[in-house]
Every structure is written in C-alpha cells, then in structure tokens.
N, C-alpha and C positions, 0 to 999 in steps of 0.2 A: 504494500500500500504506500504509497507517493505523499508524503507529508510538509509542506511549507509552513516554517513558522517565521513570521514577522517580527525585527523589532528595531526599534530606533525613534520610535515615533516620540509627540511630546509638545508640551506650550516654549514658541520660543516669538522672540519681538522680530518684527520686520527688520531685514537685513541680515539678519543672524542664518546659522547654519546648522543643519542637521545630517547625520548619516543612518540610513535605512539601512539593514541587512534584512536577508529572506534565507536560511539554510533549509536547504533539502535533504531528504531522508527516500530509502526506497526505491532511489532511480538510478539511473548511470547518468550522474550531473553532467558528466563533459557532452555527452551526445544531445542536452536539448539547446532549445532557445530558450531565455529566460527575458521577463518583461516587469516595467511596474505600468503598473493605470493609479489611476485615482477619482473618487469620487467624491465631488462636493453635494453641501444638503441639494436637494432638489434640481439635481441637473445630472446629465448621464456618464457611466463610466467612461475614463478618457484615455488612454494610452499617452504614458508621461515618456517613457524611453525602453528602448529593448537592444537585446547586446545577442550574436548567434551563438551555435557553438564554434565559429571561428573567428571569433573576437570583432564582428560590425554589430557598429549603433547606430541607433535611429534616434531622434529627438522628435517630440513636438515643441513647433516653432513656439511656440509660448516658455520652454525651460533652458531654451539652447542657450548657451554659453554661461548659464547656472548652473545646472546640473549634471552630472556626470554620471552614468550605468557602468561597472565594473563586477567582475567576477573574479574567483578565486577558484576552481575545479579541486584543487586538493581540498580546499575546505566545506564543498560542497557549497557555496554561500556567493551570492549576488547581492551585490551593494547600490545604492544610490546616494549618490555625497549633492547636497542640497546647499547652494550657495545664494545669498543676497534674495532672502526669501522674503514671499512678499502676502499680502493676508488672501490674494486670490490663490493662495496655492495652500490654503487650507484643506482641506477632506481626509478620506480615509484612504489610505495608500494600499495597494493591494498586491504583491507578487503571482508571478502567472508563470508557470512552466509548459513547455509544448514540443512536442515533435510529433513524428508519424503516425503514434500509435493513439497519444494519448493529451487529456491539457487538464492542467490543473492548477485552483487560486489557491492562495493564504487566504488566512480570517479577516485580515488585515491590521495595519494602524493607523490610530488618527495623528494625525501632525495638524496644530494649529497655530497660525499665526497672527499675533496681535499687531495693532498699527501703533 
C-alpha cells in the first residue's frame, strides 16, 4: 500500500518561507513522478509544481521563481522550499505521486499566510 505523509506546513507572515516534505512508503520512489497542488477555501485544486523521475519541473506561473520542487530518491521524500510567500498562497498543500500503474495524494497540509 502506497502511503504519502505530509509535512512542513504552518502560520508564517508574508514574505517569509517555508519547506514542505511529502515521504513515500510502498513504492519504488525513483520510478514515479511526484507533484504538489494546493487548495484554497472555495476555489479548485491547483497544480503548484511537479518534478519527473528524471529530474524536470514544471511550475505554475503564479510560484515561478518562489518556489522550488526537489526530490531526494534515497530518502524516498519530495520537497517544496517556499520562498517570499504571499497570503494568496495560502491553502492546503497536497503531494501526488503517479506513474503507469497507479496515483496517489497525501492528507495534506495547511500553510497559511498572514499579510
């Protein structure tokens, strides 16, 4: 069974910075893709950045040149280093693992940001 656990989440003031991990359990971490999304109150999940299993990322234009998607395959664990944060990038942060066969979220966490 394929388990994501989330953490990093937290209240921090705009500007400030945060880093997200997501460790995986269950799978051969090197062989998926690995994603965060996020979700604010009342609007739909979004696709924040995704990294392959051969090291490309993707941004949405909204977090490029804040934020950074990294992985570590020895540690089973995908990161997102959160820079010069701002209160629209509040919501719950969710990790997404995928490949061929199979996809699967975290629980997620909230990250909020105050102005």
């Amino acid at each position: 069974q394929v388990q994501l656990v989330e953490s990093g989440g937290g209240l921090v003031q705009a500007g400030g910075s945060l880093r997200l991990s997501c460790a995986a359990s269950g799978t051969i971490f090197s062989s998926n893709a690995m994603a965060w999304y996020r979700q604010a109150p009342g609007k739909q999940r979004e696709l924040v950045a995704a990294i392959t299993s051969g090291y490309r990322t993707n941004y949405a234009d909204s977090v490029k040149g804040r934020f950074s998607i990294s992985r570590d395959n020895a540690k089973n664990t995908v990161y997102l280093q959160m820079n010069s944060l701002k209160p629209e990038d509040t919501g719950v942060y969710y990790c997404y693992l995928s490949n061929r066969e199979y996809r699967y979220w975290g629980q997620g966490t909230q990250v909020t940001v105050s102005s």
